[in-house]
C-alpha positions in Angstrom: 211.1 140.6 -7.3 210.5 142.3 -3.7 213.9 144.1 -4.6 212.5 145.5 -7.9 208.9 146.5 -6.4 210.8 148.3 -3.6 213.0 150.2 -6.2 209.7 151.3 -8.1 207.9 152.6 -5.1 210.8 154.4 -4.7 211.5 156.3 -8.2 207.4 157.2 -8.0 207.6 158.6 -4.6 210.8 160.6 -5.6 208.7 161.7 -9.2 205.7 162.6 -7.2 208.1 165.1 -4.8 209.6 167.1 -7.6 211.5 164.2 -9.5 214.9 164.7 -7.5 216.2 162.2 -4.2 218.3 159.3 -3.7 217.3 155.8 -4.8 218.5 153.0 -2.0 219.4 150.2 -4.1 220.3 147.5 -1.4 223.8 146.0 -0.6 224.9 149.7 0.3 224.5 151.0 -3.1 222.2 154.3 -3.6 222.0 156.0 -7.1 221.1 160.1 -7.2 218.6 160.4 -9.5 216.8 163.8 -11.0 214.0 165.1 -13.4 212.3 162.1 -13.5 209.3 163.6 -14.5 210.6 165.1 -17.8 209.3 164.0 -20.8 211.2 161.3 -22.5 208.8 160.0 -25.0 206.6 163.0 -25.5 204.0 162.0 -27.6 203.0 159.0 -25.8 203.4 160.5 -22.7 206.2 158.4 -20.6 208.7 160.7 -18.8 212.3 159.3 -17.5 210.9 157.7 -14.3 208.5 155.8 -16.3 212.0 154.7 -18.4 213.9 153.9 -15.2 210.5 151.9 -13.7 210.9 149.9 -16.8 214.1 148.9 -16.9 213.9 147.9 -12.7 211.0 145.5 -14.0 212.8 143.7 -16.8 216.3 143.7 -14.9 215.8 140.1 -13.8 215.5 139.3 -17.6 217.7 142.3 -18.8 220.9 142.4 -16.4 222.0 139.0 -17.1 221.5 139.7 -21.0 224.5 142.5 -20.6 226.4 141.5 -17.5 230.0 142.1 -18.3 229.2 143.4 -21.7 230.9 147.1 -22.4 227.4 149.3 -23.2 227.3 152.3 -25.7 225.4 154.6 -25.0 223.0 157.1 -27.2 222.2 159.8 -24.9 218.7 162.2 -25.2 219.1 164.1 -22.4 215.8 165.8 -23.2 214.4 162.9 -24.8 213.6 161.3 -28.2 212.7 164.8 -30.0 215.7 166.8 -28.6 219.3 166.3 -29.5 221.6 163.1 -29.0 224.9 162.2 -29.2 226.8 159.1 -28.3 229.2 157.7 -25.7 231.3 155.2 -24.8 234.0 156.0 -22.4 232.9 156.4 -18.7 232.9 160.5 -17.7 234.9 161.7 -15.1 231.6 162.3 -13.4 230.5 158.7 -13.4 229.4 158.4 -9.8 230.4 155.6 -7.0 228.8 152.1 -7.9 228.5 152.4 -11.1 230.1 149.5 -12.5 233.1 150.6 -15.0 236.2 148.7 -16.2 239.5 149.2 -18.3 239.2 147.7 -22.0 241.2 147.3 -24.5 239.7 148.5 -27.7 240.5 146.5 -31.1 242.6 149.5 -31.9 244.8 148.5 -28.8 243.8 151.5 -26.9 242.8 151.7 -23.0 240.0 152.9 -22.1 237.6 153.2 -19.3 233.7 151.9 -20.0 230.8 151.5 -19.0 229.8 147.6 -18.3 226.5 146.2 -17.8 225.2 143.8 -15.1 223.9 145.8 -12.1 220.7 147.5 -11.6 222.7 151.0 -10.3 224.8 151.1 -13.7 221.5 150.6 -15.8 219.5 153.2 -14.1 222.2 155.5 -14.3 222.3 155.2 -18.0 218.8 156.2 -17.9 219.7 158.9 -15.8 222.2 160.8 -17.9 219.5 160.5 -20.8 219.8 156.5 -22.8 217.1 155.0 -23.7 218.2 151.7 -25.8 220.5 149.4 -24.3 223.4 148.5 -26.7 226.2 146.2 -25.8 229.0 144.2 -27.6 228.8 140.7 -28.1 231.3 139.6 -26.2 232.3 140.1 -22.6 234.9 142.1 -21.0 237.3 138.5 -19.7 236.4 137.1 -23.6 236.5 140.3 -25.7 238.2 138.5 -28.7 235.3 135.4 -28.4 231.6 136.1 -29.6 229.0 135.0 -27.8 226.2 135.4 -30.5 225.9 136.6 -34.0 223.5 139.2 -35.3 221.2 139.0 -38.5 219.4 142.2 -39.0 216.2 142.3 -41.0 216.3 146.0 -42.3 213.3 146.7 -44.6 213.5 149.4 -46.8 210.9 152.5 -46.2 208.8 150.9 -49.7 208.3 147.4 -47.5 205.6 146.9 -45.3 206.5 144.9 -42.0 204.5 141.6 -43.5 207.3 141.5 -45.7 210.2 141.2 -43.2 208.0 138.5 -41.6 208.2 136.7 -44.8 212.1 137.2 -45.3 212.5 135.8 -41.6 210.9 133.1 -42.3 213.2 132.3 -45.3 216.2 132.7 -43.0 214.6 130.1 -40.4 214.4 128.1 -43.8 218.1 128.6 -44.5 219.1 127.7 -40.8 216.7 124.6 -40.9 218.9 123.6 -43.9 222.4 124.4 -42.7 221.0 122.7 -39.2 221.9 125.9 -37.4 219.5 127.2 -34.6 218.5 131.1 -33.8 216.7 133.1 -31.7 214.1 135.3 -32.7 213.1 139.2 -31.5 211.9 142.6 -33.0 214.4 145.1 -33.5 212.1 147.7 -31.5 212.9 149.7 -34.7 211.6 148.8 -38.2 212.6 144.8 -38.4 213.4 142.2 -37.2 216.4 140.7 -35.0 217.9 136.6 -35.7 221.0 136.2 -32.9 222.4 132.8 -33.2 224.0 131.8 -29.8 227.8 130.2 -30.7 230.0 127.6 -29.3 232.8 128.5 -26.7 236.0 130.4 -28.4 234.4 131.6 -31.6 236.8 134.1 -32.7 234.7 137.1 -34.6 235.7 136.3 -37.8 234.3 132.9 -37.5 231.1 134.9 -36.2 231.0 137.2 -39.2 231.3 134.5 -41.6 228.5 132.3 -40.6 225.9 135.5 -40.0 227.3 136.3 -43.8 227.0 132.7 -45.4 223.0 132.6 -44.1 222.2 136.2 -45.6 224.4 135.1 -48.5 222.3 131.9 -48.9 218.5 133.6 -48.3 219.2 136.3 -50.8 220.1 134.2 -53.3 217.1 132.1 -53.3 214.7 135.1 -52.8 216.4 138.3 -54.6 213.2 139.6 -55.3 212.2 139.3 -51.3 216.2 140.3 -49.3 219.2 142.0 -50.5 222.8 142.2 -49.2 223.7 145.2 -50.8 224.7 147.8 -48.0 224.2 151.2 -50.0 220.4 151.9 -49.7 220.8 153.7 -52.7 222.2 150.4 -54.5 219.3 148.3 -53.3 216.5 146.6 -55.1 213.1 148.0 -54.6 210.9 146.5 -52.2 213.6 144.8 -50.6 214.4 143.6 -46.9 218.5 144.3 -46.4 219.6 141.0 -44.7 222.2 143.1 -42.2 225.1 140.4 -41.4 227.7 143.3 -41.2 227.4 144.4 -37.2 229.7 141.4 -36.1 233.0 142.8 -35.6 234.8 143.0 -31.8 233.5 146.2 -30.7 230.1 146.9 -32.6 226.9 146.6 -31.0 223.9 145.5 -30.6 220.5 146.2 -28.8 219.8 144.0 -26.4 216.6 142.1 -25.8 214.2 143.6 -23.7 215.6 147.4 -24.8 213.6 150.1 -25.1 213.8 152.1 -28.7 214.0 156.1 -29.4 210.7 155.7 -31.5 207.3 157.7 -30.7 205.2 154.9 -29.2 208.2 153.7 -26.5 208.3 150.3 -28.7 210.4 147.1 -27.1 213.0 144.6 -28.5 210.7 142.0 -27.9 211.5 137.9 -28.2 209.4 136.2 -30.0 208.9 132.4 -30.7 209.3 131.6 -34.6 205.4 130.4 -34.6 204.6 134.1 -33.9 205.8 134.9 -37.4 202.2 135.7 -38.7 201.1 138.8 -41.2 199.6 140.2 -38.4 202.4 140.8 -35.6 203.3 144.5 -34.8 205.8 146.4 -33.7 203.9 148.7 -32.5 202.4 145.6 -30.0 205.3 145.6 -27.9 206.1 148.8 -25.5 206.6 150.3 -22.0 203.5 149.3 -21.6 202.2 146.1 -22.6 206.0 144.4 -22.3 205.6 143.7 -19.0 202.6 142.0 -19.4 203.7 139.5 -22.0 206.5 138.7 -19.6 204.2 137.4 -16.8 202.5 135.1 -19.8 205.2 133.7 -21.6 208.5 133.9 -19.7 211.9 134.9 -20.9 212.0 133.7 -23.9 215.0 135.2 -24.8 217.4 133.4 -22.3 215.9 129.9 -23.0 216.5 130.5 -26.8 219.9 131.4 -26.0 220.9 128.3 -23.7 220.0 126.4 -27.3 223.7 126.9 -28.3 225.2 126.0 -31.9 227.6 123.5 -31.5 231.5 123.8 -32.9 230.7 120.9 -35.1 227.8 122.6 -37.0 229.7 126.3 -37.2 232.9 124.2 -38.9 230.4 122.8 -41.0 229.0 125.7 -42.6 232.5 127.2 -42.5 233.6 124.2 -44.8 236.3 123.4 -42.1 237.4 120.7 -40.3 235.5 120.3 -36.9 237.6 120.9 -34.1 235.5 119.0 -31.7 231.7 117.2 -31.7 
């Protein structure tokens, strides 16, 4: 943690001196930073420097989360109120240890991206104007495996956050019953995040399936509580969508620990699943109050994920024939 404090004490001495200078990183590595006193969440007053402080405080929690995981970026240069526009291939400007590396997109296509795992390529996201962190679900050396699979709890604008609660708690319901096992965070957005953590070699079909078979399963028992149907127009009224469609090779996610483009700087925050009560808030995890929760409860997010569903329980809910116990 001396290595994080040292980089904070940095960015608010360079902030303090007109927001421009060079950030020493150790190891050699040394990041140019600028403007770090322009506003990047404007209404609650937190400019790119408080961003980039973030981010070096969570990076013991945060940089294993997206080591070798291409990022996409969703750039604000001037912040959350200006313009944005998104990226995903490294610029020809992309300075000197930034981490980048070749992929090969779905499409077959080579490209050069942007990969997480270093403090110097996270702050340097910040720099050129992201915000949230949003990786695939695979790494770069097992593009074609998933690690995880994504349930998004998307409530409709008619449904109070209570309600997403309640739909998440019918989807730990669904997984108690198909003896599957999840982790558990805010989107940072409007709802609610369920990532189960998958055995090694799960091709993202297999991933797809099983995030599709729970949602299938949870709105069947509760259509008057979740939906599946994709067209907002389509769906029921005071309805949570039960999102089990981001699980393709090369769509992402946000990871835990992000930051969000919304007014109040709000946090993808793990949670435990006794947390689910009526009265949890988004709006209680941000900038400010994230790293604070950290020092009480730990990482939760990592020791949910080392609970990994085993091959013989994916097979199971696959209807197929386990390929090992």
């Amino acid at each position: 943690m001396s290595g994080e404090r040292n980089v904070i004490k940095q960015l608010q001495q360079i902030e303090r001196e007109g927001g421009e200078g060079e950030l020493a990183l150790g190891r050699g590595k040394a990041l140019h930073v600028s403007s770090l006193d322009k506003p990047f969440f404007p209404k609650a007053g937190y400019t790119k420097g408080d961003v980039m402080r973030y981010y070096t405080l969570m990076s013991p929690m945060l940089l294993p989360i997206i080591k070798d995981r291409p990022l996409i970026l969703k750039r604000y240069p001037n912040g959350i109120d200006g313009p944005f526009f998104f990226q995903q291939n490294a610029g020809k400007s992309t300075p000197p240890g930034v981490r980048t590396a070749m992929i090969t997109a779905a499409t077959g296509a080579r490209t050069e991206r942007l990969v997480g795992g270093d403090l110097s390529t996270l702050l340097y996201t910040v720099q050129i104007g992201t915000i949230a962190v949003h990786t695939w679900q695979a790494r770069i050396k097992t593009r074609q495996y998933a690690d995880t699979t994504t349930i998004d709890l998307d409530p409709g604008e008619d449904v109070p956050f209570r309600e997403v609660i309640t739909v998440a708690k019918y989807v730990k319901a669904e997984l108690d019953k198909m003896m599957l096992v999840a982790a558990l965070k805010t989107s940072g957005s409007s709802g609610l995040h369920i990532v189960l953590s998958l055995p090694p070699r799960t091709v993202f079909e297999e991933a797809a399936l099983v995030a599709e078979r729970v949602a299938e399963r949870v709105v069947e028992a509760h259509p008057d509580r979740a939906t599946i149907e994709r067209s907002i127009k389509a769906r029921p009224s005071h309805t949570t969508y039960v999102d089990a469609q981001q699980n393709a090779e090369g769509k992402s996610v946000v990871a835990a620990y992000s930051l969000r483009e919304r007014p109040k700087a709000t946090v993808s925050a793990p949670l435990e699943w006794n947390e689910l009560r009526a009265t949890v808030r988004l709006e209680q995890f941000t900038i400010e109050t994230m790293p604070a929760r950290v020092r009480k409860v730990g990482d939760l997010w990592s020791a949910a994920l080392r609970n990994r569903n085993t091959r013989r329980a994916i097979d199971r809910v696959l209807g197929k024939q386990s390929r090992s116990t």
